[in-house]
MARVEXZA-974597 format. One record per atom (N, C-alpha, C, CB): residue number from 1; atom name; x, y, z. Coordinates in steps of 0.05 Angstrom, whole numbers. Each point is the difference from the previous one (the first is absolute). Glycine has a CB too. Example, Ala and Ser with C-alpha at 12.3 -4.5 7.8 and 13.67 -1.06 7.14 Angstrom:
! MARVEXZA-974597
<1,"N",<264,-114,156>>
<1,"CA",<-18,24,0>>
<1,"C",<18,24,0>>
<1,"CB",<-38,-23,25>>
<2,"N",<31,44,-39>>
<2,"CA",<16,24,1>>
<2,"C",<-15,22,14>>
<2,"CB",<24,-13,-43>>
***
This chain:
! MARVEXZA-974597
<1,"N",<17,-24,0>>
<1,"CA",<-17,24,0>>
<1,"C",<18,25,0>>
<1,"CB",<-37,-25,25>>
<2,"N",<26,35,-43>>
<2,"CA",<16,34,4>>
<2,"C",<-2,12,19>>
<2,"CB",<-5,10,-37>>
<3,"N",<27,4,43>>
<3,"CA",<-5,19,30>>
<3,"C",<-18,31,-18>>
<3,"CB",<62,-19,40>>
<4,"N",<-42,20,-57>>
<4,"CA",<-14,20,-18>>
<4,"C",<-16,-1,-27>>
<4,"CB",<33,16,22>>
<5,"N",<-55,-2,-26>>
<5,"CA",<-10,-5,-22>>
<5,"C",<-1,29,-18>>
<5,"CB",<-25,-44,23>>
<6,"N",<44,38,-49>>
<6,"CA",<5,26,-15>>
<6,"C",<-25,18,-6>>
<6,"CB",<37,-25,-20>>
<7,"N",<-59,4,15>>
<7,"CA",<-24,15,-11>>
<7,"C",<-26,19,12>>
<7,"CB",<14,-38,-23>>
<8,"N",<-9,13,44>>
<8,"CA",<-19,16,23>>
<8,"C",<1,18,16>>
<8,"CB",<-7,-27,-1>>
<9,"N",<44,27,-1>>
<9,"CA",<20,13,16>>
<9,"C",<-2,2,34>>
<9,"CB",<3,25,-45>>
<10,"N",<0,-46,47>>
<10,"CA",<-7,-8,28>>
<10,"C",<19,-18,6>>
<10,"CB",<-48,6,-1>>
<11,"N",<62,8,26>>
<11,"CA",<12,-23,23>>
<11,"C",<-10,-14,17>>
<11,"CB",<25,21,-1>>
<12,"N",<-27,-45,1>>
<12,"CA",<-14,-20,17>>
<12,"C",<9,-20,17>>
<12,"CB",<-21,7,-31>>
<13,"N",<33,-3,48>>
<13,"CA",<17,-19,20>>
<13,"C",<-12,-4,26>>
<13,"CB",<40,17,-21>>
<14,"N",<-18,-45,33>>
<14,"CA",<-6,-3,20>>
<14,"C",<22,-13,16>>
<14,"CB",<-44,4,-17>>
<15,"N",<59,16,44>>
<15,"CA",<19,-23,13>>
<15,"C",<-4,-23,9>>
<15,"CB",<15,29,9>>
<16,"N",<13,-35,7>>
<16,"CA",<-12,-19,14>>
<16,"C",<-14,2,26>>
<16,"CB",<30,-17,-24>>
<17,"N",<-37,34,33>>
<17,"CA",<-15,10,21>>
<17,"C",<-23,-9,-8>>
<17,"CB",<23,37,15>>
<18,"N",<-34,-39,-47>>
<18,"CA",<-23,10,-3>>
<18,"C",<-24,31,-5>>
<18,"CB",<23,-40,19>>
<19,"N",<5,59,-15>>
<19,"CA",<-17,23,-3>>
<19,"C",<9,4,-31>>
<19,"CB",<-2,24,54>>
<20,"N",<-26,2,-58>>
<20,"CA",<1,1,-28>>
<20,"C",<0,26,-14>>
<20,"CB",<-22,-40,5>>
<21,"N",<30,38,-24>>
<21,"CA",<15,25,-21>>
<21,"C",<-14,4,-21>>
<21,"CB",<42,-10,8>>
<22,"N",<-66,22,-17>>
<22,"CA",<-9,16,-21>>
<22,"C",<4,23,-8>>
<22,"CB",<-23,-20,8>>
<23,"N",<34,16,-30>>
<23,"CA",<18,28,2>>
<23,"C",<-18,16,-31>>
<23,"CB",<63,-24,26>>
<24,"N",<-80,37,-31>>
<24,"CA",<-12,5,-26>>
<24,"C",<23,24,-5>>
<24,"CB",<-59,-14,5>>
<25,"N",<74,6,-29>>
<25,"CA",<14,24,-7>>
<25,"C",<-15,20,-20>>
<25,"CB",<40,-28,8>>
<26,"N",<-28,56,-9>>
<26,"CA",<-23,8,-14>>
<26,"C",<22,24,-27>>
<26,"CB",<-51,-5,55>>
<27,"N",<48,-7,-81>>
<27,"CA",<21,6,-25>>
<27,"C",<26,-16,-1>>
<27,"CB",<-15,46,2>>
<28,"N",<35,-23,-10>>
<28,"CA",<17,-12,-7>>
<28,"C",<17,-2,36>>
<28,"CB",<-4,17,-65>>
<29,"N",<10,0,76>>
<29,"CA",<4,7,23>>
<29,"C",<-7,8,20>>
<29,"CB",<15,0,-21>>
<30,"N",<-15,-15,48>>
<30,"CA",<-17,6,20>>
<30,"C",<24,8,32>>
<30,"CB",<-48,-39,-31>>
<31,"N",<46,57,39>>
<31,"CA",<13,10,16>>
<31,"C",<-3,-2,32>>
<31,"CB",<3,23,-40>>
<32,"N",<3,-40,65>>
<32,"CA",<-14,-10,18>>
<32,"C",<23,19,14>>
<32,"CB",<-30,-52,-11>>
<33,"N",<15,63,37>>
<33,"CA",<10,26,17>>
<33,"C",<-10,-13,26>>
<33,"CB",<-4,47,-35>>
<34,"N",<28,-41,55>>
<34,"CA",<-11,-7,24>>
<34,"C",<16,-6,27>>
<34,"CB",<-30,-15,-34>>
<35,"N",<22,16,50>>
<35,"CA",<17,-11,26>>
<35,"C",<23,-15,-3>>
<35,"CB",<-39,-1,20>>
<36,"N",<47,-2,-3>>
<36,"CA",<21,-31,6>>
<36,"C",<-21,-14,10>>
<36,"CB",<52,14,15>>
<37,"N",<-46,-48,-16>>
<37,"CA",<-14,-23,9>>
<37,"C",<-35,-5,-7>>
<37,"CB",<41,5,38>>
<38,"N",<-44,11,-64>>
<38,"CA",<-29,-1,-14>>
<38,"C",<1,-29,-15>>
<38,"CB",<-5,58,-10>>
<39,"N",<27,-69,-1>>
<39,"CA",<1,-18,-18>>
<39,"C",<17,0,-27>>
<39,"CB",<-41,-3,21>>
<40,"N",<52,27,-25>>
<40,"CA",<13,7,-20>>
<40,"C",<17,-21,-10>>
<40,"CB",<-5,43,17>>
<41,"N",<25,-42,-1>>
<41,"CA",<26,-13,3>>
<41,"C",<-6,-39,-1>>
<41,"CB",<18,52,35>>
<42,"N",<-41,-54,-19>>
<42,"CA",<-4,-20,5>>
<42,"C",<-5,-17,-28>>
<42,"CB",<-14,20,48>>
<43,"N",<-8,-3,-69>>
<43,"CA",<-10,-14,-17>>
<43,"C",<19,-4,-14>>
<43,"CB",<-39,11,3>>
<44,"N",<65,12,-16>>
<44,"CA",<17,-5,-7>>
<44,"C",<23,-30,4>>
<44,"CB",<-20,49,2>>
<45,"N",<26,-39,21>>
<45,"CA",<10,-30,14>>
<45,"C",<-4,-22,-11>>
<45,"CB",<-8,14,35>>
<46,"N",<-23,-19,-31>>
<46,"CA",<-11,-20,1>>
<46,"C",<-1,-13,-36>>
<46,"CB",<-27,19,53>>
<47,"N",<33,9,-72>>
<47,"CA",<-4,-15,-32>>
<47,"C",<21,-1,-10>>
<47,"CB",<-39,12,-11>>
<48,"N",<55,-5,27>>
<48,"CA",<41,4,3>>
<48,"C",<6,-30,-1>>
<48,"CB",<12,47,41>>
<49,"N",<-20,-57,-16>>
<49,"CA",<3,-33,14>>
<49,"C",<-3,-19,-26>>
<49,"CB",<-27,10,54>>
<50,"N",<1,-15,-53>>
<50,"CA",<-15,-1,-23>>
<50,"C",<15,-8,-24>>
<50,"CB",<-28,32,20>>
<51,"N",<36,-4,-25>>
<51,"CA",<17,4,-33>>
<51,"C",<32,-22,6>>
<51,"CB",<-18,69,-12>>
<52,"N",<23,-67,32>>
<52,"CA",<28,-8,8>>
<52,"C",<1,-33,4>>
<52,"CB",<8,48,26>>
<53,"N",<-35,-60,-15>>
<53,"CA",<-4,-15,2>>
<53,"C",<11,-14,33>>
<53,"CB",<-4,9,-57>>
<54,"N",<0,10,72>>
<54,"CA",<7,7,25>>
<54,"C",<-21,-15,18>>
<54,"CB",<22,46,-14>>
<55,"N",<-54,-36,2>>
<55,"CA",<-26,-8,18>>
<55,"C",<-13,-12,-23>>
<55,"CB",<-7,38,39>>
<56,"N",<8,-67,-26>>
<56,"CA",<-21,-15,-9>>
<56,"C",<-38,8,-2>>
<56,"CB",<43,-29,18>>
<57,"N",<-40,27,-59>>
<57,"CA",<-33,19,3>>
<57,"C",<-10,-8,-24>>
<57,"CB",<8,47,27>>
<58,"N",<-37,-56,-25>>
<58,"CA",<-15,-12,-28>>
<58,"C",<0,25,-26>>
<58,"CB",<-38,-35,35>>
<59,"N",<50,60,-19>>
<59,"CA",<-7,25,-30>>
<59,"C",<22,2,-9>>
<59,"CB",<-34,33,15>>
<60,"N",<22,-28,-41>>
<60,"CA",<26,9,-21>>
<60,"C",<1,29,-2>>
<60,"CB",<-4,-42,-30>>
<61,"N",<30,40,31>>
<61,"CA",<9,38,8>>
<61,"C",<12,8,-28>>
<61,"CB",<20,0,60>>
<62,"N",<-16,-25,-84>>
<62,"CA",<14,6,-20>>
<62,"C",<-8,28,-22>>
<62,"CB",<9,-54,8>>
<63,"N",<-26,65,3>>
<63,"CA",<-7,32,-18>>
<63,"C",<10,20,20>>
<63,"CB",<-48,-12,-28>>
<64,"N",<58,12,54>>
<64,"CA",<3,17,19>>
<64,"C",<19,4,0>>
<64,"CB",<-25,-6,19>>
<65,"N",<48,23,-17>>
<65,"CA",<22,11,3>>
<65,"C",<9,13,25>>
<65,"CB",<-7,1,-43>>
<66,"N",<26,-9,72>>
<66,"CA",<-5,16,10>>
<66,"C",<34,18,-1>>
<66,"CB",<-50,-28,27>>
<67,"N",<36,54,-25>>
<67,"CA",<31,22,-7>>
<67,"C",<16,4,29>>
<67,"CB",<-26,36,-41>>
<68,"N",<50,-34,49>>
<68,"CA",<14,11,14>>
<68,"C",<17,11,-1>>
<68,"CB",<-12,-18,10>>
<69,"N",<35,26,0>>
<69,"CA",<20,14,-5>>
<69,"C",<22,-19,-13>>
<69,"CB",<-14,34,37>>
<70,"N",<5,-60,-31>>
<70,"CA",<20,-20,-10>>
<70,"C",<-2,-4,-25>>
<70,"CB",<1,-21,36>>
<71,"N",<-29,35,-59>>
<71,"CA",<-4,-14,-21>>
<71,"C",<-15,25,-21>>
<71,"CB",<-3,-53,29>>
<72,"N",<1,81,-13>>
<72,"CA",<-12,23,-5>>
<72,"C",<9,5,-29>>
<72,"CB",<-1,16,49>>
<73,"N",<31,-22,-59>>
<73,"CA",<14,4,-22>>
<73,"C",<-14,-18,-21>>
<73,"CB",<44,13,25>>
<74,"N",<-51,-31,-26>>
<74,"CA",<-26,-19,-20>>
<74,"C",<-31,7,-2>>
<74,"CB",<28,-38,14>>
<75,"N",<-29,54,-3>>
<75,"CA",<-20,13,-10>>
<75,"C",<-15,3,-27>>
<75,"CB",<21,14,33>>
<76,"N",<-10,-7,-42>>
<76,"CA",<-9,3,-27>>
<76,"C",<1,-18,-14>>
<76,"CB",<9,35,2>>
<77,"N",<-4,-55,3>>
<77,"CA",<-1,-30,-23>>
<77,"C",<-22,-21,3>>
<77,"CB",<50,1,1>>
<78,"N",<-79,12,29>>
<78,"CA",<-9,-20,-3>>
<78,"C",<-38,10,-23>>
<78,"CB",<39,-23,58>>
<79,"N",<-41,7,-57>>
<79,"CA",<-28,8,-21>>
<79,"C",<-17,-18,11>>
<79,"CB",<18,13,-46>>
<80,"N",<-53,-10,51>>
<80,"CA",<-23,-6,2>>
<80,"C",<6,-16,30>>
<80,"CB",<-18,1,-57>>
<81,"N",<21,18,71>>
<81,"CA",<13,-14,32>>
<81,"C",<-15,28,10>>
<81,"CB",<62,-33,-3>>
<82,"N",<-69,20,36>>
<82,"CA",<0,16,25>>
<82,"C",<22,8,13>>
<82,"CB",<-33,-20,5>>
<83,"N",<42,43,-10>>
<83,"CA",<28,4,15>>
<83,"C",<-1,12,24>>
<83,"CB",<19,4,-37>>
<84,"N",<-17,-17,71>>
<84,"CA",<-1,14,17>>
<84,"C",<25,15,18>>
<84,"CB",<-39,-28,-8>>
<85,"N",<34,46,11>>
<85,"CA",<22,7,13>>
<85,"C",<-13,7,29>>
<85,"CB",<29,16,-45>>
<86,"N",<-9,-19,67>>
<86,"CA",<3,10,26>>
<86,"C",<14,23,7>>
<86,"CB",<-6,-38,6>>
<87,"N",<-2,60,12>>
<87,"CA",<18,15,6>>
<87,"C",<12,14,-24>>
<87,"CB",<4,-27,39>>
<88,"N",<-20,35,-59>>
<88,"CA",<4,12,-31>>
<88,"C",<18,23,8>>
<88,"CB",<-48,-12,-27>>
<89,"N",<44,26,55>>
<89,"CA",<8,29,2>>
<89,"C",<31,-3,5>>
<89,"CB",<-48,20,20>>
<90,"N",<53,-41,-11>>
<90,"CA",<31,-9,2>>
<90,"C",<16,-13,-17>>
<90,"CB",<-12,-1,34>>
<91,"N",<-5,-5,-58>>
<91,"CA",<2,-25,-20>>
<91,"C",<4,22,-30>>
<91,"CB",<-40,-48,30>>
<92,"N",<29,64,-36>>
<92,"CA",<-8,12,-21>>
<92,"C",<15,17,-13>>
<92,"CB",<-33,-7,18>>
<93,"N",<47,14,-32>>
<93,"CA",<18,24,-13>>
<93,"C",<-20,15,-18>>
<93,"CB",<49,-28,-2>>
<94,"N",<-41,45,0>>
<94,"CA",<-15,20,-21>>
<94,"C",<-3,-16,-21>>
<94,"CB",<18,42,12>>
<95,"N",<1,-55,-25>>
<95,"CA",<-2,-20,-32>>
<95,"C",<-25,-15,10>>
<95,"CB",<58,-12,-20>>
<96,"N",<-50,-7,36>>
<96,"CA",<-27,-19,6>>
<96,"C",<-28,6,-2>>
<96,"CB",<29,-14,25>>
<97,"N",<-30,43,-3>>
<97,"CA",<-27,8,-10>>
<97,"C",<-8,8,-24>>
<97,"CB",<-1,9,36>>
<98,"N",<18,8,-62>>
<98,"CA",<-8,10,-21>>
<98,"C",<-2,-37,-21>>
<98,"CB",<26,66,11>>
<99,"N",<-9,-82,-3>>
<99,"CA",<-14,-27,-12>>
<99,"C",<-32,-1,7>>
<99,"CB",<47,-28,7>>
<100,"N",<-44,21,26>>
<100,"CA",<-22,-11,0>>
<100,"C",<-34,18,-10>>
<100,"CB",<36,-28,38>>
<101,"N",<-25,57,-29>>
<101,"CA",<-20,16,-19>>
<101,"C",<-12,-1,-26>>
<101,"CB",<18,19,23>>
<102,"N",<6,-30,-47>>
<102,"CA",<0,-7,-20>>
<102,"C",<-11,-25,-5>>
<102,"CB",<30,27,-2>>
<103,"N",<-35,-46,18>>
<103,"CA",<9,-25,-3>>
<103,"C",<-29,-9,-8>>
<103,"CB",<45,-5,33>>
<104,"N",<-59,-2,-51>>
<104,"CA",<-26,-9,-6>>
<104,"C",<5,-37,-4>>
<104,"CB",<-17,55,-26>>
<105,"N",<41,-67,24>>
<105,"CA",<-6,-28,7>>
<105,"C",<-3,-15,19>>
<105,"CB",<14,4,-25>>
<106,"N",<-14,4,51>>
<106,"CA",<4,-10,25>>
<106,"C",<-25,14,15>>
<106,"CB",<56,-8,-3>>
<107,"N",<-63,-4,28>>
<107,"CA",<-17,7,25>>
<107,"C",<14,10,21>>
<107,"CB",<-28,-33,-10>>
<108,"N",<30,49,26>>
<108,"CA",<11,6,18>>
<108,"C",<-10,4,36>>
<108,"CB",<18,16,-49>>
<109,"N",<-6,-37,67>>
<109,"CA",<-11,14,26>>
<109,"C",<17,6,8>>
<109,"CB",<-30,-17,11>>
<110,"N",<29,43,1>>
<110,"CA",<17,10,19>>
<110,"C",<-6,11,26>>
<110,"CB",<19,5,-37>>
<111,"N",<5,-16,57>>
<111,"CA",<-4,10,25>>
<111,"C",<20,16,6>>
<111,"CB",<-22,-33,13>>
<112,"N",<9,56,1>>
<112,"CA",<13,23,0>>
<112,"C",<-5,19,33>>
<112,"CB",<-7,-4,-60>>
<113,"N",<19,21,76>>
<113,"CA",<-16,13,5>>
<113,"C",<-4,33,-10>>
<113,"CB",<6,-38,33>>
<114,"N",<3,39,-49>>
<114,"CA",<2,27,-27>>
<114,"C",<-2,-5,-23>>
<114,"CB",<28,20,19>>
<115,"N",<-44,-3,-41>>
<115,"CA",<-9,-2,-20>>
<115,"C",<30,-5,-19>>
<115,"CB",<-49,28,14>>
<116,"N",<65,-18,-13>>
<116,"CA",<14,-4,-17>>
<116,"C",<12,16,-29>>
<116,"CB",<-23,-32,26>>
<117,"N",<-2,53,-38>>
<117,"CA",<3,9,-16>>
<117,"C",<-6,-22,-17>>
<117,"CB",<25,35,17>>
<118,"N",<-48,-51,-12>>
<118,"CA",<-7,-12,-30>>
<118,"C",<-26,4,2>>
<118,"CB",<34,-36,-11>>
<119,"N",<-36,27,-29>>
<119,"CA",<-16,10,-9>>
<119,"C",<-23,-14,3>>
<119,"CB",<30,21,-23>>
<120,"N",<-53,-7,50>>
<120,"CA",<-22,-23,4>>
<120,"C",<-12,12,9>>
<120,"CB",<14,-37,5>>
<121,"N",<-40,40,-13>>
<121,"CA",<-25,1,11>>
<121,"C",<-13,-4,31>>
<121,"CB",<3,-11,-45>>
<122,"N",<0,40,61>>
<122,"CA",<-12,-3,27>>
<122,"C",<-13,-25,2>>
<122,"CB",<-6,48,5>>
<123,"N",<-14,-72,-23>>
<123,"CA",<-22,-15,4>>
<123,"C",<17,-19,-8>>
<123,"CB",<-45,24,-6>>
<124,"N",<68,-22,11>>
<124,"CA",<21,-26,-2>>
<124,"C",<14,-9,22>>
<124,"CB",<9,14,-41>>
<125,"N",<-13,2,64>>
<125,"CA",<19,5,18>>
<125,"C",<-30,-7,25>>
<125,"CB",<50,42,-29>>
<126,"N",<-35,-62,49>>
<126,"CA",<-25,-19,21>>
<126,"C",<34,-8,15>>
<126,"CB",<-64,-31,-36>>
<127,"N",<41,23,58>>
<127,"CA",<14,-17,31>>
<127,"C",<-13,-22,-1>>
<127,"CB",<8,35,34>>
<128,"N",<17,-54,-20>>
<128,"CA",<-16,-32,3>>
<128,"C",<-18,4,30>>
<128,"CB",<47,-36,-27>>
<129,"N",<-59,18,29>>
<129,"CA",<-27,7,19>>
<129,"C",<-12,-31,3>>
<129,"CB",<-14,58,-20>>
<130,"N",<11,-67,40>>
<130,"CA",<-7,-28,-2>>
<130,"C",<-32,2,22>>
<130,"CB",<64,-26,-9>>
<131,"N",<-82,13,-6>>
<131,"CA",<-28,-4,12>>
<131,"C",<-5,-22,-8>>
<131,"CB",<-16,41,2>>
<132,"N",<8,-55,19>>
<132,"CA",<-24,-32,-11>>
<132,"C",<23,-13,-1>>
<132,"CB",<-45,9,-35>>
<133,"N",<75,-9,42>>
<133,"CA",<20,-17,3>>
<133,"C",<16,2,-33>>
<133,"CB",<-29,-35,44>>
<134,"N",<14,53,-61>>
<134,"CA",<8,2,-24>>
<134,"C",<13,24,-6>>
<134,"CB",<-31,-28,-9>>
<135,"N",<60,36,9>>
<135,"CA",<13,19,-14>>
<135,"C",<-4,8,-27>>
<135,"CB",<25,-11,28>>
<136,"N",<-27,42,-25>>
<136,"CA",<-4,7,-23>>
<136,"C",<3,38,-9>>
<136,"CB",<-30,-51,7>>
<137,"N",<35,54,-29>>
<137,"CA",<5,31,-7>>
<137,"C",<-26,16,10>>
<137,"CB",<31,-10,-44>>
<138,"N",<-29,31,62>>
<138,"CA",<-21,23,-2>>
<138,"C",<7,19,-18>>
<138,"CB",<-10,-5,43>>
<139,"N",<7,18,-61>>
<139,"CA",<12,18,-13>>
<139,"C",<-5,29,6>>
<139,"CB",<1,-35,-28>>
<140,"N",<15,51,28>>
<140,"CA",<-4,26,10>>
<140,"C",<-28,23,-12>>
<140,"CB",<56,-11,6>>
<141,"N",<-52,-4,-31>>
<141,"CA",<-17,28,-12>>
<141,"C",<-15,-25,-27>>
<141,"CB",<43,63,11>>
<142,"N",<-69,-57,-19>>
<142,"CA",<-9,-3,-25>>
<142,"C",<-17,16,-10>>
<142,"CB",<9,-37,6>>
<143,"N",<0,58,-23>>
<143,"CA",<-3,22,-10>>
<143,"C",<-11,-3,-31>>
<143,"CB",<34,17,35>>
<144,"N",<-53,-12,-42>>
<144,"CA",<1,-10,-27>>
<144,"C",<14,18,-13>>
<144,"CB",<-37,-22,0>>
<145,"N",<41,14,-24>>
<145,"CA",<25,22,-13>>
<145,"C",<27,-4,3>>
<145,"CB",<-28,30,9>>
<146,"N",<33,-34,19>>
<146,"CA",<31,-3,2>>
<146,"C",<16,-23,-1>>
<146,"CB",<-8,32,21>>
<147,"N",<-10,-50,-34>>
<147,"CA",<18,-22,-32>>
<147,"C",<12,-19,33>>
<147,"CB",<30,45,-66>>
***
């Protein structure tokens, strides 16, 4: 099972705890702002493991990409992938963002706690927020108009 699905654009996971991750992304880029110990880091982690083959897990993470500082320089080579990054505000060079601004082949989540200077739509930009045992994006603003 996919953790992610390109079309629906939805992250759909679950640790091994059992708690759960709906993540509705919304375009090409979706910008998650927020505390320490909201989940940020965590979900990351957890599709890091995953990818590495670290945590044993029935989802396939093979469309997900996750970025760090260890791998920030490949950027640009991947196509029709979720690329997540953590901690973007520490991670990010000016080049990176004018890619990923540009970048119409890829999905993007990012955790941040600053915008960044990219190019995104207030109604792109939500906190994770967990109710009913189910995590998930609140998004700050949905404005019609502002794409």
């Amino acid at each position: 099972m996919n953790a992610y699905n390109y079309e629906s654009n939805i992250l759909d996971i679950k640790d091994k705890y059992n708690n759960h991750y709906i993540l509705q992304l919304r375009g090409n880029k979706t910008l998650i702002k927020g505390s320490s110990g909201t989940g940020k880091t965590y979900v990351y982690d957890m599709i890091e493991a995953i990818k590495k083959k670290k945590l044993q897990s029935d989802y396939s993470v093979e469309n997900i990409v996750p970025i760090s500082e260890l791998n920030i320089e490949q950027l640009s080579k991947y196509k029709d992938k979720l690329i997540i990054i953590d901690r973007a505000e520490f991670i990010l060079k000016e080049e990176d963002i004018l890619h990923i601004n540009s970048d119409t082949s890829n999905r993007y989540l990012i955790f941040s706690r600053v915008a960044l200077g990219l190019d995104l739509s207030p109604n792109h930009q939500g906190d994770l927020i967990t109710e009913n045992g189910i995590t998930k994006i609140q998004y700050r603003f949905n404005v019609k108009g502002w794409g």
